[in-house]
N, CA and C of each residue as an Amber inpcrd file, in Angstrom:
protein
   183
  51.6340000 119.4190000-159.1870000  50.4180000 119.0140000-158.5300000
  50.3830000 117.4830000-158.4690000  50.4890000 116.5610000-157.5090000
  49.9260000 115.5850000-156.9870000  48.8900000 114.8440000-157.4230000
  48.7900000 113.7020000-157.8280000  47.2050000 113.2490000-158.4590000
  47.2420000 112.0960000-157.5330000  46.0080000 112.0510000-156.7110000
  45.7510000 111.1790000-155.7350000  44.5030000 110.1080000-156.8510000
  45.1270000 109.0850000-156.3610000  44.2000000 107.6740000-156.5310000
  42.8840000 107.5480000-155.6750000  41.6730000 107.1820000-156.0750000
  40.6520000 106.9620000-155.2480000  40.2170000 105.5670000-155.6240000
  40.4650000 104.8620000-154.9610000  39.6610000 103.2660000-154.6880000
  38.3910000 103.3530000-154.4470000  37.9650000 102.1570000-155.1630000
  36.3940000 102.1250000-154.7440000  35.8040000 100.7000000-154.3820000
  35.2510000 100.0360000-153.8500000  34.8470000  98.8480000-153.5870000
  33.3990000  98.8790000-153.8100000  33.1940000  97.4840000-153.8930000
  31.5930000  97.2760000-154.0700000  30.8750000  96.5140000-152.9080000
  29.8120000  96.4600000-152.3120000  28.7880000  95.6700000-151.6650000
  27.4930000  95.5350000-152.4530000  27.2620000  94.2100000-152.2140000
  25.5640000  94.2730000-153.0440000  24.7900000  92.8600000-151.9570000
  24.0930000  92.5340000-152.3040000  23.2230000  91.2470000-152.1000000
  22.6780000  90.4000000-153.1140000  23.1590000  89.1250000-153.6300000
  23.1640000  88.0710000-153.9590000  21.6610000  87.7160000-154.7100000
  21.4760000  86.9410000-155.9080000  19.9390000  86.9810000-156.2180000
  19.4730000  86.0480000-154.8810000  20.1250000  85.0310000-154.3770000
  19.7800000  84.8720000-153.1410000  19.4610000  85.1990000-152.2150000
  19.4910000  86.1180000-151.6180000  20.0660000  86.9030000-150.4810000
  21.1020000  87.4000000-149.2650000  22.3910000  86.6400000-150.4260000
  23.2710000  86.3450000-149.4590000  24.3790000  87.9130000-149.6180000
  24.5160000  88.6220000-148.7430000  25.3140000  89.9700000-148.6500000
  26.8540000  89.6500000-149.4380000  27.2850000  90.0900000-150.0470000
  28.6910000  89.8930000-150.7160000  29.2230000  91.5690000-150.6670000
  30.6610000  91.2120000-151.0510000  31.5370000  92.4250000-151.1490000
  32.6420000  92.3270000-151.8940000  32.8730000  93.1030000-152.9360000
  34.1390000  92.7690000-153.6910000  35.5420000  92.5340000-152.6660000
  36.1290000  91.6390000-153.4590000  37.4830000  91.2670000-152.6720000
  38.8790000  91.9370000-154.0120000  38.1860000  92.8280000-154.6190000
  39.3370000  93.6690000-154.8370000  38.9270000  95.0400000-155.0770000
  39.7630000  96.5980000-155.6250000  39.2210000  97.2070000-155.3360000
  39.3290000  98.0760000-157.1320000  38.6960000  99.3240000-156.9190000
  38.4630000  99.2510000-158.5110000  38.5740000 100.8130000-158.7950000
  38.8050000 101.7580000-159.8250000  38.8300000 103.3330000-160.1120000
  37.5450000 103.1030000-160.4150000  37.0030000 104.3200000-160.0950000
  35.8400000 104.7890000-160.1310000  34.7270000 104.2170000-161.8690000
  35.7310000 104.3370000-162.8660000  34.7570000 103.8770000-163.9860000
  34.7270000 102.2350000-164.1050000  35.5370000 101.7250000-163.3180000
  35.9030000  99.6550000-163.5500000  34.3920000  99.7920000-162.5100000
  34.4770000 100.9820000-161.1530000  33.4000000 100.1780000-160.2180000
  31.9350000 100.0950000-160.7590000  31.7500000 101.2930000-161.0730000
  31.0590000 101.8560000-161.8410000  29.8170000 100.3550000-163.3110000
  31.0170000 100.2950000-164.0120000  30.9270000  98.9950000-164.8080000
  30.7510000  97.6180000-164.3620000  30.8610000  97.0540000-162.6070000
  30.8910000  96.4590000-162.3570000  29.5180000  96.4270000-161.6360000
  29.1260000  97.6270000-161.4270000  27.8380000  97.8080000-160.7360000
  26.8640000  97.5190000-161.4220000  27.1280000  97.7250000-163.5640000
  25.9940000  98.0490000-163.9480000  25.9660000  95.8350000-164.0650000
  27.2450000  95.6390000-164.3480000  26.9210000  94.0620000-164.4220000
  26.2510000  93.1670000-163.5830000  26.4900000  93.4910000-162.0090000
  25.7280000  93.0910000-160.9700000  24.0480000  93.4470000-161.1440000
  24.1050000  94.5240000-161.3660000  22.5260000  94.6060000-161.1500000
  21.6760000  93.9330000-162.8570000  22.4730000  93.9920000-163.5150000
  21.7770000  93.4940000-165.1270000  21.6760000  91.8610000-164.2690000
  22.3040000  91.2030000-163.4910000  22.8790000  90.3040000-163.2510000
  21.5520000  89.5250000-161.3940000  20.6010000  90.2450000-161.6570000
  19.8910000  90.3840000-160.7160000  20.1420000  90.7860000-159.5050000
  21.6380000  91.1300000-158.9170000  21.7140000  91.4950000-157.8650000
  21.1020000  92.7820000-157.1820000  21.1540000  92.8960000-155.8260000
  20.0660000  94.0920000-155.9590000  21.0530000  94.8480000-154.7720000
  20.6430000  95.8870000-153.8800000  21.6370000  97.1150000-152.9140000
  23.1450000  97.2070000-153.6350000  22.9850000  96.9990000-154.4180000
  24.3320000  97.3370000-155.3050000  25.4470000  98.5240000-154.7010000
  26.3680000  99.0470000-154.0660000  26.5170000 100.3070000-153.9180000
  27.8300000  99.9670000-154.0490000  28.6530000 101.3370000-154.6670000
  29.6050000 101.3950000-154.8150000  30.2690000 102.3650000-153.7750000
  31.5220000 101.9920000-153.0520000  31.9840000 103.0180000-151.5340000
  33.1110000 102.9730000-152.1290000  33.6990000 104.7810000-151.2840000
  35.1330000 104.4080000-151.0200000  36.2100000 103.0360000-150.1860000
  37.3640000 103.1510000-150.8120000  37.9450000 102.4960000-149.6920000
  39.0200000 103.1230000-149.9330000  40.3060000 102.8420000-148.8200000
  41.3780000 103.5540000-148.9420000  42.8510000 102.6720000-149.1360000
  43.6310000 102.5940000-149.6420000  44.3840000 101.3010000-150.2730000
  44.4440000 100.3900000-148.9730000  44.3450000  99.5930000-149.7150000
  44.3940000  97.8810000-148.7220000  43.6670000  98.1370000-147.8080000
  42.2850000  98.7910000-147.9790000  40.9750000  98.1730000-147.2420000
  40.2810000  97.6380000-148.4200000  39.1360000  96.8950000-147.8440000
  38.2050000  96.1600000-148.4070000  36.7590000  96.4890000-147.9050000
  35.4730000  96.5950000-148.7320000  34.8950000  96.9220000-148.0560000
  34.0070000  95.4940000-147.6020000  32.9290000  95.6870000-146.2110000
  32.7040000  94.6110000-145.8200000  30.8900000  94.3240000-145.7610000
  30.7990000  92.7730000-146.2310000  29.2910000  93.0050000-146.5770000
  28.6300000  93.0080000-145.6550000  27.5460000  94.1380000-145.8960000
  26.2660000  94.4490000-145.1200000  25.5220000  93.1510000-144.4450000
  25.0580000  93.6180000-143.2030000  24.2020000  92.3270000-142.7820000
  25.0830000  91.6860000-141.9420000
């Protein structure tokens, strides 16, 4: 049996308001952990998406 990899990327918005997007990509528990740091971190639309190798995902807005 085959074990497929799933990438995940992040988008959020800035305590500023400026839209960002991770520029690398992460397994599900790194994104996960990275989400909870962003938002402890005031950021806010936090979401974690698929991506599929060597995409990136791109910020909202």
């Amino acid at each position: 049996m085959a074990i497929t990899m799933q990438n995940f990327g992040l988008t959020w918005t800035d305590t500023d308001g400026t839209p960002r997007a991770a520029a690398v990509s992460y397994d599900k528990t790194s994104a996960e952990r990275r989400q909870a740091q962003l938002e402890a971190g005031g950021c806010t639309d936090v979401e974690v998406v698929p991506v599929t190798p060597g995409e990136l995902p791109r910020p909202r807005g």
